[in-house]
mmCIF file of the C-alpha atoms, coordinates in Angstrom:
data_MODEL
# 
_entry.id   MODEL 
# 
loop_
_atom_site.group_PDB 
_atom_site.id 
_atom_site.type_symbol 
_atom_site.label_atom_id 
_atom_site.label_alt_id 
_atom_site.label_comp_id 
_atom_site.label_asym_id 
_atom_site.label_entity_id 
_atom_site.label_seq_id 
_atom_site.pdbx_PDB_ins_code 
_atom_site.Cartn_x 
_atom_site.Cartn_y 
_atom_site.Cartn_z 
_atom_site.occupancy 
_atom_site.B_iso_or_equiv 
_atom_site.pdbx_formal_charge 
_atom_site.auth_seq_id 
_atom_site.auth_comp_id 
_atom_site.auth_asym_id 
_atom_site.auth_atom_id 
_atom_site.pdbx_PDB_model_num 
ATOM 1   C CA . UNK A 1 1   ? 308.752 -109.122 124.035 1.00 0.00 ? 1   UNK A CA 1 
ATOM 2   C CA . UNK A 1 2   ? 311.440 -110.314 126.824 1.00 0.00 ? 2   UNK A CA 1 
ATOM 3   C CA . UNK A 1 3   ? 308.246 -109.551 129.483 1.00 0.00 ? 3   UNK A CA 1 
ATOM 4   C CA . UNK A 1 4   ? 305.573 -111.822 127.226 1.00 0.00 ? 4   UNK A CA 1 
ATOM 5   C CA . UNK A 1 5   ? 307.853 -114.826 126.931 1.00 0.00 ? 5   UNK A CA 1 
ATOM 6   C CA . UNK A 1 6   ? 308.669 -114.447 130.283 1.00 0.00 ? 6   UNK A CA 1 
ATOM 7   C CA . UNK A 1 7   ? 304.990 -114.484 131.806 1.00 0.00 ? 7   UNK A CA 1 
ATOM 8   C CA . UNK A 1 8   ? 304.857 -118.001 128.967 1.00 0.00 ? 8   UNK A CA 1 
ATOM 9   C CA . UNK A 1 9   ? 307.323 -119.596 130.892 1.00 0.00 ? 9   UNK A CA 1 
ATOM 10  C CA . UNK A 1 10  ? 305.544 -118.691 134.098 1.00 0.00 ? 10  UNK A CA 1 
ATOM 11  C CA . UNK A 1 11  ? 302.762 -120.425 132.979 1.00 0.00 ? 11  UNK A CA 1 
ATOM 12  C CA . UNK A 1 12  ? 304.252 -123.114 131.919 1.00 0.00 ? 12  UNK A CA 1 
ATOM 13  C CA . UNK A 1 13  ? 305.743 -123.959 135.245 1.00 0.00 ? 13  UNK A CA 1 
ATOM 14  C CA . UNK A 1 14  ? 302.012 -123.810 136.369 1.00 0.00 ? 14  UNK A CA 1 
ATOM 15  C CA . UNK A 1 15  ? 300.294 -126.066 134.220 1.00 0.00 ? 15  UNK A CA 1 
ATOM 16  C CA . UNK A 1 16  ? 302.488 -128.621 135.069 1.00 0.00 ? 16  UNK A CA 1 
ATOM 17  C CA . UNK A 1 17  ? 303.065 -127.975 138.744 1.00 0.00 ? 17  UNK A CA 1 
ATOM 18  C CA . UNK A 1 18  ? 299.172 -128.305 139.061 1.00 0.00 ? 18  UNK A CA 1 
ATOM 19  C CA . UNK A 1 19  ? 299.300 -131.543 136.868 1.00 0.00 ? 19  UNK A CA 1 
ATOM 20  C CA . UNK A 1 20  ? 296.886 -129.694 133.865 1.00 0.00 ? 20  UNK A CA 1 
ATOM 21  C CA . UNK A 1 21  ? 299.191 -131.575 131.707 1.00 0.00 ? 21  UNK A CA 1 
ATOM 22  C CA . UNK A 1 22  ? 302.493 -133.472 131.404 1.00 0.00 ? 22  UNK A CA 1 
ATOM 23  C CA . UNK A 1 23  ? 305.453 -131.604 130.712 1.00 0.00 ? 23  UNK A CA 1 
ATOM 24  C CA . UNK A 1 24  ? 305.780 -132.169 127.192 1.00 0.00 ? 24  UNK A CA 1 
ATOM 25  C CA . UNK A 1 25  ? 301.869 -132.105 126.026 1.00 0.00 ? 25  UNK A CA 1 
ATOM 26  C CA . UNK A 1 26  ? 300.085 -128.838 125.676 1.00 0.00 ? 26  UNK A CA 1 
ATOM 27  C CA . UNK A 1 27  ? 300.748 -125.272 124.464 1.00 0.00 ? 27  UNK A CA 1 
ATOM 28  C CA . UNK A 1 28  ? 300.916 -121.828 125.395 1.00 0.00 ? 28  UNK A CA 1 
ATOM 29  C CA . UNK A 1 29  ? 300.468 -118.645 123.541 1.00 0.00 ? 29  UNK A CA 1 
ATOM 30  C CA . UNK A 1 30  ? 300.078 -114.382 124.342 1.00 0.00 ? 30  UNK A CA 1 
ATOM 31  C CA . UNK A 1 31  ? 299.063 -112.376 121.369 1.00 0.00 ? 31  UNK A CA 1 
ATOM 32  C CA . UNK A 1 32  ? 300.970 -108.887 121.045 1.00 0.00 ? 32  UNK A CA 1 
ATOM 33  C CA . UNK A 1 33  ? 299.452 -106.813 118.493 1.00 0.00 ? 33  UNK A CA 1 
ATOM 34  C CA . UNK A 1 34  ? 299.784 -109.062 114.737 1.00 0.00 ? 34  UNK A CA 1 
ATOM 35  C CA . UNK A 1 35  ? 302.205 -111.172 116.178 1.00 0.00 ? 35  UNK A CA 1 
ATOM 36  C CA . UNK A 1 36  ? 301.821 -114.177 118.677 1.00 0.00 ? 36  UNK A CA 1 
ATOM 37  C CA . UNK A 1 37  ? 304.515 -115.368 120.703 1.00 0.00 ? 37  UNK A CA 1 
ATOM 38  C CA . UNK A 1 38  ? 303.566 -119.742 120.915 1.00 0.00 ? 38  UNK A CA 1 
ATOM 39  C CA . UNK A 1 39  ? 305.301 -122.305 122.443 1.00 0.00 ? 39  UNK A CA 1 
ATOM 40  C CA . UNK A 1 40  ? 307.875 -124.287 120.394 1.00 0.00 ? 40  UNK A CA 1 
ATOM 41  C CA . UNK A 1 41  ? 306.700 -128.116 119.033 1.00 0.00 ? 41  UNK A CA 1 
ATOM 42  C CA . UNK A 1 42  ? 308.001 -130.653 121.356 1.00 0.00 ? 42  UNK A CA 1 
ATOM 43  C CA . UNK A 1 43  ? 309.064 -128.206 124.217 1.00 0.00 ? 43  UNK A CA 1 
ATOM 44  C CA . UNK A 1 44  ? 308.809 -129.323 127.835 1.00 0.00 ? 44  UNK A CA 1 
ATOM 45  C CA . UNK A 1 45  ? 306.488 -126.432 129.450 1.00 0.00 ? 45  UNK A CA 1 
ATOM 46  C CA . UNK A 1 46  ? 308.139 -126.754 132.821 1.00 0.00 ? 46  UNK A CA 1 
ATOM 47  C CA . UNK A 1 47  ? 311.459 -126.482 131.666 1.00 0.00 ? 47  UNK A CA 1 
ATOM 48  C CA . UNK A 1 48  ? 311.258 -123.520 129.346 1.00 0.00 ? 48  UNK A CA 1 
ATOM 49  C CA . UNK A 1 49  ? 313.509 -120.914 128.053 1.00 0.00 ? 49  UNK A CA 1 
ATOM 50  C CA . UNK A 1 50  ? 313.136 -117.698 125.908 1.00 0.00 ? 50  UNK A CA 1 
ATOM 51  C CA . UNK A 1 51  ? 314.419 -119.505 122.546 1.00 0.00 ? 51  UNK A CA 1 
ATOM 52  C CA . UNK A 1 52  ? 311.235 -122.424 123.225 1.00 0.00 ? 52  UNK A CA 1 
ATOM 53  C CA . UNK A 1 53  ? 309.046 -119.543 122.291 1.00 0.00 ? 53  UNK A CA 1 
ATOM 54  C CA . UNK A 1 54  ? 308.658 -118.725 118.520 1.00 0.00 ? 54  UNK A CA 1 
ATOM 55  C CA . UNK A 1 55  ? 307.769 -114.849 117.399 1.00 0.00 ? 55  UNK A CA 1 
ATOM 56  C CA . UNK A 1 56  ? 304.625 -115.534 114.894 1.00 0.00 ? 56  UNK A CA 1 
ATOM 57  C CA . UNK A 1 57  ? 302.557 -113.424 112.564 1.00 0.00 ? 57  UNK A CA 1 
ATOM 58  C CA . UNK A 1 58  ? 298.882 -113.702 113.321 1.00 0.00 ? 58  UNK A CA 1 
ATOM 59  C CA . UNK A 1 59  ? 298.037 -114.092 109.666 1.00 0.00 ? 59  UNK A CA 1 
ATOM 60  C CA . UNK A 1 60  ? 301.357 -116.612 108.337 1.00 0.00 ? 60  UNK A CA 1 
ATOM 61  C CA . UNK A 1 61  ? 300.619 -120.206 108.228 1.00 0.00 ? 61  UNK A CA 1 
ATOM 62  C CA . UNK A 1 62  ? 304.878 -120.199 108.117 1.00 0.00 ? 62  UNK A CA 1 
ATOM 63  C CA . UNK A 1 63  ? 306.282 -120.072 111.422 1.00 0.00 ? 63  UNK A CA 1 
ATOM 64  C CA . UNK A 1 64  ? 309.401 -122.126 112.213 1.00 0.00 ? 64  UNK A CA 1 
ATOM 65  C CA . UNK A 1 65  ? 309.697 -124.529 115.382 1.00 0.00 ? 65  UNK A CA 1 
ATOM 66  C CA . UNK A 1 66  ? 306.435 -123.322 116.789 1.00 0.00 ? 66  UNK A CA 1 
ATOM 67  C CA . UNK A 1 67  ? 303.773 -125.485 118.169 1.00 0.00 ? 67  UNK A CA 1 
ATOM 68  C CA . UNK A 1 68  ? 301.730 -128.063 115.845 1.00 0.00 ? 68  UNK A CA 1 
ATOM 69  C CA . UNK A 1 69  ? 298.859 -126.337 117.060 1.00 0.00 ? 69  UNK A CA 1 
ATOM 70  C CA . UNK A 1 70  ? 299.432 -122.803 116.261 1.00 0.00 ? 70  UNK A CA 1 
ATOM 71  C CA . UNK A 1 71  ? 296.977 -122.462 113.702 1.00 0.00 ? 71  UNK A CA 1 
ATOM 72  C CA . UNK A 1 72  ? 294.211 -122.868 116.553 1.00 0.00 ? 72  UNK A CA 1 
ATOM 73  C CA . UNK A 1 73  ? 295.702 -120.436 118.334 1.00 0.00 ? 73  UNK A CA 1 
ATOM 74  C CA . UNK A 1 74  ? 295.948 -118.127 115.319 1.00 0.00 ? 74  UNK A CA 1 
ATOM 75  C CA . UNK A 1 75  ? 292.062 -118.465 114.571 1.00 0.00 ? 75  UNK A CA 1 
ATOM 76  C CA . UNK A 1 76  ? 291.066 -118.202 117.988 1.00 0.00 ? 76  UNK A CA 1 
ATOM 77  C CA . UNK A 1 77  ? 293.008 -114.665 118.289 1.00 0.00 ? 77  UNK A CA 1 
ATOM 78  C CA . UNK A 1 78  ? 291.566 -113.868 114.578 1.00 0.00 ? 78  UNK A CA 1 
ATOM 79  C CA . UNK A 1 79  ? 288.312 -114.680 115.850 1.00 0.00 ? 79  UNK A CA 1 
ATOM 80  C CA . UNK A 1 80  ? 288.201 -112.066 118.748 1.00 0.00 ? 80  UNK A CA 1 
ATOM 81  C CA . UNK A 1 81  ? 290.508 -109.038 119.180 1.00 0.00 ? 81  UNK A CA 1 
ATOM 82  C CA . UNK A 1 82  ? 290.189 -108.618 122.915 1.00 0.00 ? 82  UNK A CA 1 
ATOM 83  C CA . UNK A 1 83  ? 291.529 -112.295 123.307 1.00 0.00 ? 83  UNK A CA 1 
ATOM 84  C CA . UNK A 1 84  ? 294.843 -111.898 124.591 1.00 0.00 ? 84  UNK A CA 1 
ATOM 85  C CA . UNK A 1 85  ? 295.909 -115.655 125.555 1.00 0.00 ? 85  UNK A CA 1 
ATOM 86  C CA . UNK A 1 86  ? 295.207 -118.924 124.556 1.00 0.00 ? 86  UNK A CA 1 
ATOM 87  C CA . UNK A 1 87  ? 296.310 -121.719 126.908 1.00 0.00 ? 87  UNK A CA 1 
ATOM 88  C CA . UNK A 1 88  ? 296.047 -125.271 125.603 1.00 0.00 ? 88  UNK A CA 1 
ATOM 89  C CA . UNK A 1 89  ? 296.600 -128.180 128.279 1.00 0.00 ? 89  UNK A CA 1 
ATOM 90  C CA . UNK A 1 90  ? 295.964 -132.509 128.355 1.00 0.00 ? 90  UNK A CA 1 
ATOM 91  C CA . UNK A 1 91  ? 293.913 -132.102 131.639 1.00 0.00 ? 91  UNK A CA 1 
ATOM 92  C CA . UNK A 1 92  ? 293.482 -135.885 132.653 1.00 0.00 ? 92  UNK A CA 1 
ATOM 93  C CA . UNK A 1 93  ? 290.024 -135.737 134.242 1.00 0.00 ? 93  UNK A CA 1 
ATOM 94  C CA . UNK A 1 94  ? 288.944 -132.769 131.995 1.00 0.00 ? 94  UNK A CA 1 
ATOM 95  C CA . UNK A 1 95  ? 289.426 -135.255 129.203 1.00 0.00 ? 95  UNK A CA 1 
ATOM 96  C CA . UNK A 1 96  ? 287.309 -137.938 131.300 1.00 0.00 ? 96  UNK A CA 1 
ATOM 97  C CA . UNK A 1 97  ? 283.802 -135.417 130.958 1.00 0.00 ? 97  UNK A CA 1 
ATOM 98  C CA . UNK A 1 98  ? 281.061 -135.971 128.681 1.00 0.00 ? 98  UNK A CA 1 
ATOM 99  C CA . UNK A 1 99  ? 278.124 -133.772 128.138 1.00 0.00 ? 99  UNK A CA 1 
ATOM 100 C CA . UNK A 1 100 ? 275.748 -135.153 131.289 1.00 0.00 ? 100 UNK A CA 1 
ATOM 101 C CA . UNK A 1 101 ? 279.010 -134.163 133.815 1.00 0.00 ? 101 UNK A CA 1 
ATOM 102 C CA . UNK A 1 102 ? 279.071 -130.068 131.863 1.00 0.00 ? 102 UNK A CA 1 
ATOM 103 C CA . UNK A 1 103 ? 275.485 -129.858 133.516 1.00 0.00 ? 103 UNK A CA 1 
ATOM 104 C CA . UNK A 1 104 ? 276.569 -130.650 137.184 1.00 0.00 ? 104 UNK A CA 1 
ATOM 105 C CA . UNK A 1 105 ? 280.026 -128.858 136.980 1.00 0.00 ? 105 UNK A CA 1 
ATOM 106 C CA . UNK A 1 106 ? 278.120 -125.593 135.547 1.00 0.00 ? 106 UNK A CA 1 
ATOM 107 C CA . UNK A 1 107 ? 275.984 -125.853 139.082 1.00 0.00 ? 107 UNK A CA 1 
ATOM 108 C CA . UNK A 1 108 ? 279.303 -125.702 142.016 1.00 0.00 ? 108 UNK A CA 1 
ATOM 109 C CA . UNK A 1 109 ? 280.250 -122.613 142.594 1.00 0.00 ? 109 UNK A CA 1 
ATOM 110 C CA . UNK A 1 110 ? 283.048 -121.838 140.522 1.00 0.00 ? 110 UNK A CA 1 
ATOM 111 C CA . UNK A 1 111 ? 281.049 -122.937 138.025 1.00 0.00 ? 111 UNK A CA 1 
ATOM 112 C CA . UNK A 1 112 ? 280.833 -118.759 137.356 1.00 0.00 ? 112 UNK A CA 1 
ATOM 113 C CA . UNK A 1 113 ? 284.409 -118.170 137.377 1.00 0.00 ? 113 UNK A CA 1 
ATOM 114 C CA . UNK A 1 114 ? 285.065 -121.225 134.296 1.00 0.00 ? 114 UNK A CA 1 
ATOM 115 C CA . UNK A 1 115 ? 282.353 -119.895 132.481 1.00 0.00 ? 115 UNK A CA 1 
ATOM 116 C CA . UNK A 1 116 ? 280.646 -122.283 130.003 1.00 0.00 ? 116 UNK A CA 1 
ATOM 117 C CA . UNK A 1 117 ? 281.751 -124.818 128.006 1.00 0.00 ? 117 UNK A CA 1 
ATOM 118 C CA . UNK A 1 118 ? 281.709 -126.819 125.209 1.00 0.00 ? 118 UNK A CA 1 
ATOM 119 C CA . UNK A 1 119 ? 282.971 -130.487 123.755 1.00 0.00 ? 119 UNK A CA 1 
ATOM 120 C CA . UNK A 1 120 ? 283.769 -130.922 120.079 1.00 0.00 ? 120 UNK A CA 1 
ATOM 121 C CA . UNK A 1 121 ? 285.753 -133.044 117.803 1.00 0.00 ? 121 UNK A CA 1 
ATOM 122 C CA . UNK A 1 122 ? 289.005 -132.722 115.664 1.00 0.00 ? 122 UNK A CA 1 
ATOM 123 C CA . UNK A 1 123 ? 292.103 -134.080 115.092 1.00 0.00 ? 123 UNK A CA 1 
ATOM 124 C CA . UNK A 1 124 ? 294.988 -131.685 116.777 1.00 0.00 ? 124 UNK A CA 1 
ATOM 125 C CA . UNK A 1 125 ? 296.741 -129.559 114.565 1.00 0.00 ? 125 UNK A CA 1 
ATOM 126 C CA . UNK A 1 126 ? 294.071 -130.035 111.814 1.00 0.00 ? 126 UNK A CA 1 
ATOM 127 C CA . UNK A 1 127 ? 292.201 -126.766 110.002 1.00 0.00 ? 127 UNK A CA 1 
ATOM 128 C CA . UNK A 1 128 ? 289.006 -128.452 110.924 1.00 0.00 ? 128 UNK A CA 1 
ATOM 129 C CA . UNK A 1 129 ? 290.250 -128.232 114.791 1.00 0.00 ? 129 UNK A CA 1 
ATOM 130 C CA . UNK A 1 130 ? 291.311 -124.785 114.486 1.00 0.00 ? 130 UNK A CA 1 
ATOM 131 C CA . UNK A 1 131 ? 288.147 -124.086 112.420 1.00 0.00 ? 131 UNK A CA 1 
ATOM 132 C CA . UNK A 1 132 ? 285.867 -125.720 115.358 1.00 0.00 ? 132 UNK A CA 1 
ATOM 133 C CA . UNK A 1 133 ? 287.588 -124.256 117.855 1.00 0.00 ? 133 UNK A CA 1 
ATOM 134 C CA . UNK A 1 134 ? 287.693 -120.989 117.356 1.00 0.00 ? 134 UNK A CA 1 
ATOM 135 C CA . UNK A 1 135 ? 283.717 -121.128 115.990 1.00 0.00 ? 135 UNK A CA 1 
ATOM 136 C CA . UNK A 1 136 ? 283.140 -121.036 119.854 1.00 0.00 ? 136 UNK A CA 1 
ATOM 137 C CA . UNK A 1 137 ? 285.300 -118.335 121.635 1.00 0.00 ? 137 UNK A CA 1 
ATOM 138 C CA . UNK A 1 138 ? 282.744 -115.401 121.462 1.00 0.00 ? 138 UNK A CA 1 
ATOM 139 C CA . UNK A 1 139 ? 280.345 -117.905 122.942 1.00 0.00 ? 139 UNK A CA 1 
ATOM 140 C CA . UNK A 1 140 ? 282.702 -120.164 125.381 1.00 0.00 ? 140 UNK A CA 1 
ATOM 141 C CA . UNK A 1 141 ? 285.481 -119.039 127.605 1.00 0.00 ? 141 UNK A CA 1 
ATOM 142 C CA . UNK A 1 142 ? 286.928 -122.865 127.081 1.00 0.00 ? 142 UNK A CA 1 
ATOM 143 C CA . UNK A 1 143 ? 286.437 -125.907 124.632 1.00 0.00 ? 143 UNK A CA 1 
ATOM 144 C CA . UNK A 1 144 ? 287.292 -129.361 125.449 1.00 0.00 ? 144 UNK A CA 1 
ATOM 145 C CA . UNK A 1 145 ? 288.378 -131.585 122.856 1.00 0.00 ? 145 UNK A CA 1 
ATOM 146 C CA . UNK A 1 146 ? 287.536 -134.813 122.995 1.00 0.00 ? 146 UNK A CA 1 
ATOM 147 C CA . UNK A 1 147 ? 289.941 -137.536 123.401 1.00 0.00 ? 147 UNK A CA 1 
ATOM 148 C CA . UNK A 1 148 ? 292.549 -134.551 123.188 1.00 0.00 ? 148 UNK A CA 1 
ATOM 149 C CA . UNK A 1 149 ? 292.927 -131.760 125.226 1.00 0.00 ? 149 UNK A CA 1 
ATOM 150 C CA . UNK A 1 150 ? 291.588 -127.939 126.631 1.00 0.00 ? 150 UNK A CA 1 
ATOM 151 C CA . UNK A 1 151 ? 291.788 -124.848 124.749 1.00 0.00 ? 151 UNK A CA 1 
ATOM 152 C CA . UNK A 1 152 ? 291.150 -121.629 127.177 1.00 0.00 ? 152 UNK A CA 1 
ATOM 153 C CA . UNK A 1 153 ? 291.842 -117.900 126.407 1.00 0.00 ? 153 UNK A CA 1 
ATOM 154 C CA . UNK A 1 154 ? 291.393 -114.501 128.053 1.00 0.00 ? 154 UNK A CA 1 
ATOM 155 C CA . UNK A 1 155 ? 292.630 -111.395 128.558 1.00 0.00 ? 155 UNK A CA 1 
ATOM 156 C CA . UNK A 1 156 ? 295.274 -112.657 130.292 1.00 0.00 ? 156 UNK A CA 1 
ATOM 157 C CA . UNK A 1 157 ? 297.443 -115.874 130.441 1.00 0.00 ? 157 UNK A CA 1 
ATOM 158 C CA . UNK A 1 158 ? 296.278 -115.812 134.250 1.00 0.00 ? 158 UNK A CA 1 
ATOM 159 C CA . UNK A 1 159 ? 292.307 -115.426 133.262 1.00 0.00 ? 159 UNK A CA 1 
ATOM 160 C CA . UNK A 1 160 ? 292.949 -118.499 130.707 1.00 0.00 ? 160 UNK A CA 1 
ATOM 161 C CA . UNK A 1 161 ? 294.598 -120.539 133.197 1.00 0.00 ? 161 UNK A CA 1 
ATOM 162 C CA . UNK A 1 162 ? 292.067 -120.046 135.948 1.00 0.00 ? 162 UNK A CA 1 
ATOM 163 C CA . UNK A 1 163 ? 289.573 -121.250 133.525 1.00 0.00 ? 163 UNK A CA 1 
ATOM 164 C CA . UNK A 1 164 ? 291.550 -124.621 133.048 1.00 0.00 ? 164 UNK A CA 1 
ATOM 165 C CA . UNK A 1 165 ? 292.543 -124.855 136.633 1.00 0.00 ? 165 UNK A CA 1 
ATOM 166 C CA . UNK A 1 166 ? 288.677 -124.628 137.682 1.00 0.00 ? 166 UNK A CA 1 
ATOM 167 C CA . UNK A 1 167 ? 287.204 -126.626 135.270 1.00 0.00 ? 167 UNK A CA 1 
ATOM 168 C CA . UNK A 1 168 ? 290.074 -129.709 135.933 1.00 0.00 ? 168 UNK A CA 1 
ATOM 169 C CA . UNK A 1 169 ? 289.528 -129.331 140.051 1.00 0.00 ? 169 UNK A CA 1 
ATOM 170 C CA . UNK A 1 170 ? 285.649 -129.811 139.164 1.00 0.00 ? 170 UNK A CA 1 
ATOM 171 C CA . UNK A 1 171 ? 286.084 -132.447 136.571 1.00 0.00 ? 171 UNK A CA 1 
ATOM 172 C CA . UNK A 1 172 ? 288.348 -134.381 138.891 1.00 0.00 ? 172 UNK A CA 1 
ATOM 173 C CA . UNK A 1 173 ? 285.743 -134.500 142.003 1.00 0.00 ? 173 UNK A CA 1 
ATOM 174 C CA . UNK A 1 174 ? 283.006 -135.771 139.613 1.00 0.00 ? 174 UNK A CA 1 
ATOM 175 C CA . UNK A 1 175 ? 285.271 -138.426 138.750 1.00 0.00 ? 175 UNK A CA 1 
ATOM 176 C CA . UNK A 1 176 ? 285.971 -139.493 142.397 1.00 0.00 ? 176 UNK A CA 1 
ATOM 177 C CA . UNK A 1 177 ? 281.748 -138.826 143.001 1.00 0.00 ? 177 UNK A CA 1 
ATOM 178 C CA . UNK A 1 178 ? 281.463 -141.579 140.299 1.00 0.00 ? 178 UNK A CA 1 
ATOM 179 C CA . UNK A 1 179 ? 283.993 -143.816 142.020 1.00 0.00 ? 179 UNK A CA 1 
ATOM 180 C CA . UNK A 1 180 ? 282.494 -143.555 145.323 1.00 0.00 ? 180 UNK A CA 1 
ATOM 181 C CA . UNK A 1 181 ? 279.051 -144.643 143.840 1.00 0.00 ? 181 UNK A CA 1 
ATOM 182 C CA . UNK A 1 182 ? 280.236 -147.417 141.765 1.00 0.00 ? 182 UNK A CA 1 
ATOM 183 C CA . UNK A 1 183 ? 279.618 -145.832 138.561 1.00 0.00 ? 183 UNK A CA 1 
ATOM 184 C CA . UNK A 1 184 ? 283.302 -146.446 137.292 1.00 0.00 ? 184 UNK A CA 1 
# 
């Protein structure tokens, strides 16, 4: 347990080093058989200790002090067994994408490595987030919400984060492609 909150607050330090999010927005989560260990509501992700990550039951709506969004992260794991992460972020220039900028970002090279993508709707924390969200893991490695945030998952806290990372380094460069041609 000690070594999966651990690799959290790794991650955590990460997200916010890179600028994926501000310290205080976002959520992080490693699933560990029918439990999932989730960041705590309101925690800052670059400043985190053991106690800012709450021990959950996969299948319990009930879990004290853990993240608003845990029930996203509960349907995306319910959704697909060999998911073993689910990282959650604000990417700033992620958030600026609509659907025309998925087709170019799918075509640069690392397009591969992010997978493909989607953009939906919801209100965060909601059932009908959760519900939308996890409706496209066995067909998307990531979903962008839309005037909210990422959700990525893997195997791996690592794979999940790559997936953000990628997808933020190519949404920022379209933005400054738009600048440079007057666009914005």
């Amino acid at each position: 347990m000690e070594k999966l909150k651990q690799e959290i607050i790794k991650y955590g330090k990460k997200v916010v080093k890179e600028g994926l999010c501000i310290s205080f927005f976002g959520n992080i989560s490693v699933r560990s058989g029918n439990k999932v260990y989730i960041t705590a509501t309101g925690t800052i992700l670059d400043d985190l200790d053991l106690d800012d990550i709450k021990e959950c039951k996969i299948d319990s709506r009930e879990c004290k002090g853990a993240s608003s969004e845990l029930k996203v992260h509960q349907m995306i794991y319910k959704k697909n067994s060999d998911i073993q992460a689910v990282l959650h972020t604000h990417s700033f220039y992620t958030l600026l994408l609509n659907e025309e900028d998925k087709e170019r970002i799918m075509k640069y090279e690392f397009g591969e490595f992010i997978g493909d993508f989607t953009i939906v709707d919801g209100k965060s924390g909601s059932d009908e987030l959760a519900t939308r969200v996890s409706d496209c893991v066995n067909d998307y490695g990531l979903v962008i919400v839309r005037d909210h945030g990422v959700f990525s998952w893997g195997n791996s806290l690592k794979d999940a984060y790559i997936k953000i990372s990628g997808l933020e380094y190519y949404s920022k460069l379209e933005f400054y492609k738009k600048i440079s041609k007057g666009f914005i």
